[in-house]
C-alpha positions as CSV (number, residue, x, y, z in Angstrom):
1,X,-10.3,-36.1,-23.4
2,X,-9.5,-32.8,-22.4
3,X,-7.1,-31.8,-24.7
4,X,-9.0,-32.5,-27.9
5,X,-8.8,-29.9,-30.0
6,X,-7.7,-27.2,-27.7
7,X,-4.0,-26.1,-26.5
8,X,-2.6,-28.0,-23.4
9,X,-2.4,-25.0,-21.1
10,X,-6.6,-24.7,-21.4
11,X,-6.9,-28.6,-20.5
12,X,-4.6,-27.8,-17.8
13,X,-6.6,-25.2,-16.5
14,X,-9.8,-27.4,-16.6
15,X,-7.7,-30.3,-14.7
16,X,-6.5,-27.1,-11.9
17,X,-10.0,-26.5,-11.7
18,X,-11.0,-30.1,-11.6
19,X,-8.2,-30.6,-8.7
20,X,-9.4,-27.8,-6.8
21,X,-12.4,-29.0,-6.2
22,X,-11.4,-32.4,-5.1
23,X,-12.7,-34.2,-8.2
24,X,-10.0,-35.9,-9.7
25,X,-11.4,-39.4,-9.2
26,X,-13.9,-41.0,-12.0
27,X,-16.7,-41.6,-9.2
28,X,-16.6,-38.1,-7.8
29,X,-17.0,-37.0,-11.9
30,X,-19.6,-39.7,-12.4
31,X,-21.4,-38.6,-9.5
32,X,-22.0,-34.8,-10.9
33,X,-24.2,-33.5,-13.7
34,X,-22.8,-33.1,-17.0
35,X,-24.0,-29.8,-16.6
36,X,-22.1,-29.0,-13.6
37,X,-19.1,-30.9,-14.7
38,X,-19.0,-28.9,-18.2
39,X,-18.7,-25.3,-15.9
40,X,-15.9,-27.2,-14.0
41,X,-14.1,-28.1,-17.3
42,X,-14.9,-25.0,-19.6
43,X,-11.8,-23.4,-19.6
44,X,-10.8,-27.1,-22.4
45,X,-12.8,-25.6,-24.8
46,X,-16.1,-27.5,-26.2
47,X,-17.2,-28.0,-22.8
48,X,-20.3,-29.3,-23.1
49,X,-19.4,-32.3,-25.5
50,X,-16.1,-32.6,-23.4
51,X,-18.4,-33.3,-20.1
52,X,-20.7,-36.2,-22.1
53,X,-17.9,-37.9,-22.8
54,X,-15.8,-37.7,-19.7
55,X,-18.8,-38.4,-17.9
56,X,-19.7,-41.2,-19.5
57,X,-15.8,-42.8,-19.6
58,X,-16.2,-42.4,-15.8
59,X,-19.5,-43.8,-15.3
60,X,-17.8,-46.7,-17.6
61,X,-14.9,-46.9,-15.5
62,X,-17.1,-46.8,-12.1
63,X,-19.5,-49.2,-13.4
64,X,-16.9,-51.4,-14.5
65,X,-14.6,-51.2,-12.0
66,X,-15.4,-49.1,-8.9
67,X,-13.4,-46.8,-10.5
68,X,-10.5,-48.3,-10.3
69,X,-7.8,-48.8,-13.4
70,X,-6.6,-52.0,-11.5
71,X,-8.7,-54.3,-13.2
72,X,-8.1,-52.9,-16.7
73,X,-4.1,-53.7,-16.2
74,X,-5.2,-57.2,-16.4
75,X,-8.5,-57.5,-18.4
76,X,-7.7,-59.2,-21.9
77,X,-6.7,-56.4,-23.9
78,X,-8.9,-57.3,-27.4
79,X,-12.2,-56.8,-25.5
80,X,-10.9,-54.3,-23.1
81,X,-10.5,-51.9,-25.9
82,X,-13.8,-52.7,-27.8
83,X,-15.2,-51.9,-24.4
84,X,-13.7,-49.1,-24.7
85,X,-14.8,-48.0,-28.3
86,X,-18.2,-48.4,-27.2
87,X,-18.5,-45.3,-24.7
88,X,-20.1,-42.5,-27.2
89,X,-17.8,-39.5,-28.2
90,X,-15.1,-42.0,-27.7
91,X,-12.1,-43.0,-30.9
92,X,-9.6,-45.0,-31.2
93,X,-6.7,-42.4,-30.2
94,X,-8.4,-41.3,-26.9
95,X,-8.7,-45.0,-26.2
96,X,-5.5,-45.6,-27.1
97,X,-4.4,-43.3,-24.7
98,X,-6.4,-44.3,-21.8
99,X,-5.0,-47.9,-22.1
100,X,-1.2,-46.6,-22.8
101,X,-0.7,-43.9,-20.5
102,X,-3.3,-45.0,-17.7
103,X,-3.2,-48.1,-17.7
104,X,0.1,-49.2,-19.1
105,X,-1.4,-51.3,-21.8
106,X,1.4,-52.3,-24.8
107,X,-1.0,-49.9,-27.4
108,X,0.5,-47.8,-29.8
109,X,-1.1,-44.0,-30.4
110,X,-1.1,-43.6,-33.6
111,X,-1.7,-39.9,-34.0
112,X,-1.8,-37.3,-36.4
113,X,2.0,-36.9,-35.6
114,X,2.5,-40.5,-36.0
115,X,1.3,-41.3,-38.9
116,X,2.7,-38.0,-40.8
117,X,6.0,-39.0,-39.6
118,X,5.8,-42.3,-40.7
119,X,4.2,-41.7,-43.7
120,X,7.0,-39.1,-44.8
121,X,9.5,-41.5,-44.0
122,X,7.8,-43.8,-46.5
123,X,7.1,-46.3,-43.7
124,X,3.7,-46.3,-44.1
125,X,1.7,-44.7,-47.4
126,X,0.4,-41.1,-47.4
127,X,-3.2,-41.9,-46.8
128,X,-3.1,-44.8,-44.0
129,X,-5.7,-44.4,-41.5
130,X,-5.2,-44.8,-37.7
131,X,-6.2,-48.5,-37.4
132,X,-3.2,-49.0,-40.2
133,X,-0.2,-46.9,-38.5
134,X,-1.1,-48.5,-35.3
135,X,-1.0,-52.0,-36.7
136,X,2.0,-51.2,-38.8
137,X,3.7,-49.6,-35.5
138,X,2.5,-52.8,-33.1
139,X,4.1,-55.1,-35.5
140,X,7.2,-53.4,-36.2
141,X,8.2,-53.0,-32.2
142,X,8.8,-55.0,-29.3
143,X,4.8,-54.8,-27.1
144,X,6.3,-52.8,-24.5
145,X,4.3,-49.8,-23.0
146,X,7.4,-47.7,-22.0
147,X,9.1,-48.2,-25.6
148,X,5.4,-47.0,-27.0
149,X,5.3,-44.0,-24.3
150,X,8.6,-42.9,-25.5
151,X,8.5,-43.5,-29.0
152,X,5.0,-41.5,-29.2
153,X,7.0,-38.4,-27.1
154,X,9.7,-38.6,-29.5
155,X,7.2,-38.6,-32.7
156,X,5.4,-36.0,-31.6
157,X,8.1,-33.5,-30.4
158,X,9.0,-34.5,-34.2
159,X,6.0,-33.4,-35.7
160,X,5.7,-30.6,-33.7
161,X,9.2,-29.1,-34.7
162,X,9.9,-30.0,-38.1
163,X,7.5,-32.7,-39.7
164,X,4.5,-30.3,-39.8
165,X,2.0,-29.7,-42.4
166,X,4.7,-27.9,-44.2
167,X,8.0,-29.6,-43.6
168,X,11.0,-28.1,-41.9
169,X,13.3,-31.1,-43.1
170,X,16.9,-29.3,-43.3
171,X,17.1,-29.6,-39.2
172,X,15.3,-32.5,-39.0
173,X,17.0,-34.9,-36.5
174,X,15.4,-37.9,-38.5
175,X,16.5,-36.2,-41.7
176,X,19.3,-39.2,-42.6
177,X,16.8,-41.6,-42.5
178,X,15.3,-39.4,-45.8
179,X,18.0,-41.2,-47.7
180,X,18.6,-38.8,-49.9
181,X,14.7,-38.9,-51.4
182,X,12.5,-36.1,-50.5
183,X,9.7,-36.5,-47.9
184,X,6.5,-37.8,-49.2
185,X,3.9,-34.7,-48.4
């Protein structure tokens, strides 16, 4: 949640400041204010809507679970993630996330990255949403979380350094997958 729209090195100075505090567990965030916990994270940018939503994902997760992701490795994963989708402020992606790299849940993130790799490769069309890329991505792999972890790293240091919103295709390690056709924009 803290990276959302901001760089990494600002969410990583809220976390730092999260950390040295001793508050990097969801009951010690659930337990304060969301004012107080929005001063603690401000260096994330959007601070204020940042601390709703964490605060509410950790009263979730306390009220749930005592806090714990332990249960959540093992909760059907249908429900588990409608559960999810149900804490305000939160999407798909960020859920996505939370059951992927927290929890080790076999969900694809179908970011941004994702889907404009994908869609440039003419694996899925130009305007496919999230729900679609994900679905598309879920069918087309084995469910495994560490093959989802490591294929999202590799798609995004992708799109980072060449699939961007104007291509840099002539370096492109993916580039002989193009088949000779031009990448759809």
């Amino acid at each position: 949640m803290l990276t959302q729209h901001t760089a990494w090195v600002n969410a990583a100075l809220a976390i730092a400041a999260l950390r040295s505090r001793r508050l990097l567990t969801p009951a010690r965030v659930a337990d304060l204010s969301v004012s107080d916990l929005a001063r603690v994270i401000r260096p994330a940018g959007t601070h204020r809507v940042k601390a709703r939503r964490l605060h509410a994902l950790t009263r979730w997760l306390v009220e749930r679970s005592s806090g714990s992701f332990d249960r959540m490795r093992t909760a059907p994963l249908g429900p588990l993630r409608r559960s999810l989708l149900e804490i305000p402020g939160l999407g798909p992606e960020t859920a996505d996330a939370i059951l992927l790299y927290a929890v080790g849940r076999p969900v694809f993130v179908a970011d941004a990255y994702a889907r404009r790799v994908l869609a440039r490769h003419r694996l899925i069309g130009p305007t496919a949403g999230y729900e679609e890329a994900r679905a598309w991505l879920e069918a087309h792999l084995p469910s495994d979380p560490g093959l989802f972890n490591e294929f999202h790293a590799l798609l995004v240091a992708v799109g980072k350094s060449n699939c961007r919103t104007v291509p840099r295709c002539d370096d492109c390690p993916l580039r002989p997958d193009l088949r000779g056709q031009a990448p759809a924009r």
